[in-house]
C-alpha positions as CSV (number, residue, x, y, z in Angstrom):
1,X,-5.5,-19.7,-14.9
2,X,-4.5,-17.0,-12.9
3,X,-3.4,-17.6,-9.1
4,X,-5.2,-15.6,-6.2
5,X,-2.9,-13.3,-4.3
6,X,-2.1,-15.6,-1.3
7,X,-3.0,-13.4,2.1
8,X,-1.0,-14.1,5.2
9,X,-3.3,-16.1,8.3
10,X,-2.7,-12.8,10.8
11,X,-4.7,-10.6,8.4
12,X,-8.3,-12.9,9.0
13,X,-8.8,-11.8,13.1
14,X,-8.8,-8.2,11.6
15,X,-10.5,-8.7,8.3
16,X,-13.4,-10.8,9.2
17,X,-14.8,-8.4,12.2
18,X,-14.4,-5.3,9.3
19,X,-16.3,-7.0,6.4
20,X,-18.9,-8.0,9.0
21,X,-19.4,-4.8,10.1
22,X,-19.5,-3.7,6.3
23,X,-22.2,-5.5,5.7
24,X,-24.2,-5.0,8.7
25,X,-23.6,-1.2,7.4
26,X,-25.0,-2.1,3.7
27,X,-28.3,-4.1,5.4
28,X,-28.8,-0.7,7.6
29,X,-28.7,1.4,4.8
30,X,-25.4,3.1,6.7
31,X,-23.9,3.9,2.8
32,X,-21.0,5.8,4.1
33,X,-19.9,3.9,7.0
34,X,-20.4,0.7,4.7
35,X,-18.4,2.7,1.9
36,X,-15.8,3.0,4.7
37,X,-15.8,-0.1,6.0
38,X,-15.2,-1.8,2.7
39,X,-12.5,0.5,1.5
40,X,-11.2,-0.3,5.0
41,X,-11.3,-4.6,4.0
42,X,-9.5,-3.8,0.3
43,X,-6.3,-1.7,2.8
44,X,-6.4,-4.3,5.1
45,X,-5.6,-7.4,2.1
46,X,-3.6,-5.1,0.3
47,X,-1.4,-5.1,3.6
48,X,-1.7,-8.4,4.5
49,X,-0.4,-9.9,1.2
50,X,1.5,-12.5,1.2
51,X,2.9,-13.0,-2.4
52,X,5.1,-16.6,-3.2
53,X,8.6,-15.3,-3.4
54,X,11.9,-17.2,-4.8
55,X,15.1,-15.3,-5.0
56,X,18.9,-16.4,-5.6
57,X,20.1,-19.5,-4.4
58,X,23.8,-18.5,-4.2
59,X,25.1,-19.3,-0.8
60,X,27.0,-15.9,-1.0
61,X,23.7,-14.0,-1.4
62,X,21.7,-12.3,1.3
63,X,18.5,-11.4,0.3
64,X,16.4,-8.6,1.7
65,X,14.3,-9.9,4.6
66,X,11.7,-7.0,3.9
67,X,9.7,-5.2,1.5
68,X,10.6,-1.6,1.7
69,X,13.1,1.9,1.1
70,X,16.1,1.4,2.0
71,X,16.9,3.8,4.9
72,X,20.5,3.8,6.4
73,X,23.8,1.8,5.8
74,X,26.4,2.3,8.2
75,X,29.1,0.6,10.4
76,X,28.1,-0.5,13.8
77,X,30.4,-0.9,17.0
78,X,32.3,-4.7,17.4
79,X,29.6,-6.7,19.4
80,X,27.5,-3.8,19.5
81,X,24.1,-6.6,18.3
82,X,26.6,-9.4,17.2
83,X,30.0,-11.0,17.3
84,X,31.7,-9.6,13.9
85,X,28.6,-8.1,12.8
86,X,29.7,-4.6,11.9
87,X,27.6,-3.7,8.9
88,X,23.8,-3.0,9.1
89,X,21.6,-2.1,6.1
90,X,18.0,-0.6,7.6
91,X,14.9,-0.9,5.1
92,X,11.5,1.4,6.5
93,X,8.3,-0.8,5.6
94,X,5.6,1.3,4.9
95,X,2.2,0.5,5.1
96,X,1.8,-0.2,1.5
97,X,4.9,-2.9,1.1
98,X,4.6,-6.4,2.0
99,X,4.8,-6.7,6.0
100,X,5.7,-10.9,6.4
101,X,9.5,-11.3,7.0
102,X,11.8,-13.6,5.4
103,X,14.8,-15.5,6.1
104,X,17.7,-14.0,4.3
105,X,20.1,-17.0,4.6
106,X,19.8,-20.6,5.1
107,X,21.2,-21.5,8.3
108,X,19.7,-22.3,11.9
109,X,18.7,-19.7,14.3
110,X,21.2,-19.7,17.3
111,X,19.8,-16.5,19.1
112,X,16.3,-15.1,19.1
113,X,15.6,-12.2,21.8
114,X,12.5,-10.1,22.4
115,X,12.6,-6.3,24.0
116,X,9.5,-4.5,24.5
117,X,10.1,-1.0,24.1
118,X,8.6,2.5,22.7
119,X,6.6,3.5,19.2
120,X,9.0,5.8,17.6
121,X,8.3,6.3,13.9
122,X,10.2,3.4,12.0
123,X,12.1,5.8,9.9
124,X,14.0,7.4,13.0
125,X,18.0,6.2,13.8
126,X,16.4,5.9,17.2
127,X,13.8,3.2,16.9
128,X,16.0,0.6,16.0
129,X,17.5,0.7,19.4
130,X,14.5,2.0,21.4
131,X,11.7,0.3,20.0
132,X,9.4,-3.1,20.4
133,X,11.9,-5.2,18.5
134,X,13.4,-8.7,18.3
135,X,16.9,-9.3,17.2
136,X,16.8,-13.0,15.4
137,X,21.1,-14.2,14.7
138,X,20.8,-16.9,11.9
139,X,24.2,-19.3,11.2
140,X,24.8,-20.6,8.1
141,X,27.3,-23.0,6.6
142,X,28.6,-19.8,5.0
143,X,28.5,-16.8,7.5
144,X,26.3,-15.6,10.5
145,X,23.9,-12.7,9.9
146,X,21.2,-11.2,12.1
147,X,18.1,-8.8,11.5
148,X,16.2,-7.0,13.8
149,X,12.3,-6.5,13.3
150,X,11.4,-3.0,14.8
151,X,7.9,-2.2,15.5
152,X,6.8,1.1,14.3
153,X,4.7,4.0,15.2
154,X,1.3,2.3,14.4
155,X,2.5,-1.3,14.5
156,X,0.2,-3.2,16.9
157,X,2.2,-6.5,17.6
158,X,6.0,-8.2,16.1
159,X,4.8,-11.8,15.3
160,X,7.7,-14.4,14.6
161,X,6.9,-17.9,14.0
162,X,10.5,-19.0,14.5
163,X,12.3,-20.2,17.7
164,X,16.0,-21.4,18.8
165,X,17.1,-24.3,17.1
166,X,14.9,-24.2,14.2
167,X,16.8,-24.6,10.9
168,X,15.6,-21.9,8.1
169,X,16.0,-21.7,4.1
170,X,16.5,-18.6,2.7
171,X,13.3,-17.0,1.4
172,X,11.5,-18.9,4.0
173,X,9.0,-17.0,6.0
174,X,9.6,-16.4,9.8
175,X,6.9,-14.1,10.6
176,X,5.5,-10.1,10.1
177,X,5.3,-6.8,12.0
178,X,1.3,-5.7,11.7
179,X,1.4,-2.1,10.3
180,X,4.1,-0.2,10.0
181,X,7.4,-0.9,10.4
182,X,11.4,-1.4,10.5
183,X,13.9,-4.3,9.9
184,X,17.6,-3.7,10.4
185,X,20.1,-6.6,9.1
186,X,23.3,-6.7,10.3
187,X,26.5,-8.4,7.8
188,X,30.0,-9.1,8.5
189,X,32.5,-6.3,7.9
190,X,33.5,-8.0,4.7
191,X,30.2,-8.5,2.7
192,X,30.0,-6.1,0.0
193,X,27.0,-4.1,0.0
194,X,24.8,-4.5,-3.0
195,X,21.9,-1.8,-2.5
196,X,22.0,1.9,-2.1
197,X,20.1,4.1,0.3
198,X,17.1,5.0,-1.6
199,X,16.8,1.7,-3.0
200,X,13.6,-0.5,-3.0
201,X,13.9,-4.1,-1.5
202,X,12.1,-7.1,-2.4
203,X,11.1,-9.4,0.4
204,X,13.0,-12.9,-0.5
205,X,14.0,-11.4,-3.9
206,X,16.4,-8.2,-3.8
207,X,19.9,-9.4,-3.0
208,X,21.3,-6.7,-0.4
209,X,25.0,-8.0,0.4
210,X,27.2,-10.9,-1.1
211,X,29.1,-12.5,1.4
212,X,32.6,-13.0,0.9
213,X,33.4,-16.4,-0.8
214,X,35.3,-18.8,1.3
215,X,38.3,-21.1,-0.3
């Protein structure tokens, strides 16, 4: 039997008023605004997808915590987002990939800060320090990691279902940035980097780093 494509909960406040209005369109005889309007309702679930996900469960894994291109991979100041975070791996989230964030490690979430800022495309170096943004720090048995999710030029709202204290699994969903957007992770200096710039990611599936493995 095959399984319907699940569809995250943000995506009904927008879907509902749109295939309403479709239909009012249709009874009207409006042909192109209903036309429109319904190819409008087939973007907006593509978008909002919300496929069941289930990556590695190696504790030296860290899986990507966004659909997406790989954008940038670079070293980052000491403390410049994290204590001995020094590697960051940026993926751009285009309005075609899967928009709901997940958790790339298991761990609990010791820091969690919001920043309203600017809409600066997502793909631009400066949006991930000038942008609406949230920078989420996640410690596991293993290693701490953090991520930032970056609003983009068209995103409307970050949403993150998460909060200090909670405890997270890895591939666990924490929340989505609504159309268009950014997520930055940030590694310690010795993972090993396992994707390329270019690359695409898989949310919960692609691993982007192995941590190093501890004795």
């Amino acid at each position: 039997m095959k399984r319907t494509l699940p569809i995250a909960p943000e995506a009904w406040l927008f879907i509902v008023p749109v295939v309403i209005l479709a239909g009012l369109a249709l009874l009207l005889q409006w042909y192109i605004a209903a036309i429109v309007l319904s190819a409008a309702t087939v973007f907006l679930l593509n978008f909002f997808r919300d496929p069941a996900r289930k990556g590695s469960e190696r504790h030296i894994d860290v899986l990507s915590p966004a659909d997406g291109t790989v954008v940038q991979i670079r070293d980052v100041p000491e403390g410049e987002t994290w204590n001995r975070l020094t590697r960051q791996v940026s993926i751009f989230m285009s309005v075609f990939d899967v928009h709901v964030n997940r958790a790339p490690i298991t761990g609990t979430i010791v820091h969690y800060r919001y920043n309203a800022g600017k809409k600066i495309a997502a793909f631009s170096e400066k949006s991930s320090t000038e942008n609406e943004q949230n920078l989420v720090v996640i410690e596991g048995s293993h290693a701490t990691v953090a991520f930032k999710m970056i609003a983009g030029l068209l995103a409307r709202r970050i949403v993150f279902d998460k909060k200090e204290g909670d405890h997270v699994v890895r591939g666990e969903r924490l929340g989505m940035i609504k159309f268009g957007s950014r997520v930055d992770l940030f590694l310690p200096p010795d993972a090993e980097i396992k994707v390329k710039m270019r690359d695409k990611t898989k949310v919960g599936l692609t691993v982007i780093a192995e941590l190093k493995a501890q004795s």
